[in-house]
N, C-alpha and C positions, 0 to 999 in steps of 0.2 A: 535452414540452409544458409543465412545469412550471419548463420554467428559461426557456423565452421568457415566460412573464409576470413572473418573480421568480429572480434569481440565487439569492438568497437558500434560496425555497424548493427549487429547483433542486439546491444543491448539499445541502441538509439528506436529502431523499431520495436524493440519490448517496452520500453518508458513510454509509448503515448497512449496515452490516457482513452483508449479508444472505446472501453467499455464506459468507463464517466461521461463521455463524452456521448453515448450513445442515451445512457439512462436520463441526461439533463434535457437531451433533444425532446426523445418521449416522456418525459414529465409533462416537458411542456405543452409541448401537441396532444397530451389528454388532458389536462389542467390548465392552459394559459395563466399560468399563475406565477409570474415574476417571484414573489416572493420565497411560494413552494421552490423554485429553482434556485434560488437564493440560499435557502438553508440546505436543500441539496451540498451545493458547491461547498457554503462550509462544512459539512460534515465532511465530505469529501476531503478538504483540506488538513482538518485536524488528525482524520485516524489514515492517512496517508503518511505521516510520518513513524507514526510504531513502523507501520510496515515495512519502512527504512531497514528497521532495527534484521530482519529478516537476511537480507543481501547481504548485510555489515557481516552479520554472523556467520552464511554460509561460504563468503569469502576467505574469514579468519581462520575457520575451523578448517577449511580444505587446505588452506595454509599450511595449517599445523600439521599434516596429515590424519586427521580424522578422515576414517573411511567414509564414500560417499552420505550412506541410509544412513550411519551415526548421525554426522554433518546435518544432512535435511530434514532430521528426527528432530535434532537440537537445538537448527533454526527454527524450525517450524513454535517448538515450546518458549523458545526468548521471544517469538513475535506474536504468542498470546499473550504474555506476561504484558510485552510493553504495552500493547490492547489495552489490559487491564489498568495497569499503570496511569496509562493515558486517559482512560475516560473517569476512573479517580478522581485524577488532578483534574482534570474539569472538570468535573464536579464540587470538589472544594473550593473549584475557581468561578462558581456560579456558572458557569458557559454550559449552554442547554445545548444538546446535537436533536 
């Protein structure tokens, strides 16, 4: 409802992190284990950005006029690639998730 009157606010309430936000809570509250939450958050950190790759694309493609399911077919597959892409590179980068 909040994105048919305002994109804007629309996507400011779709950005927070509210399921992250939920899984580091109860981590902890069954593990008290700073650390376990620790590596949480980075993992968190690093494959949040593939996900980037997602929005970029279904933005571009609707641009272009690619029809909707196209569009969300072919976002959907650039944002497993960058997935891929991304734990790769961390991988060759030593960085453990």
């Amino acid at each position: 409802e909040a994105a048919k009157r305002s994109s804007l606010l629309g996507g400011l309430i779709a950005s927070i992190p509210l399921v992250s936000l939920l899984a580091i809570l109860w981590l902890y509250a069954e593990t008290r284990s700073t650390r376990q939450v620790a590596g949480l958050a980075g993992s968190i950190f690093w494959l949040t950005l593939p996900s980037l790759s997602f929005f970029v694309s279904l933005n571009l493609l609707l641009q272009k006029g690619t029809g909707f399911t196209a569009a969300l077919l072919l976002a959907v597959l650039i944002t497993v690639a960058c997935y891929g892409a991304m734990l790769f590179a961390l991988h060759k980068l030593g960085i453990a998730l």
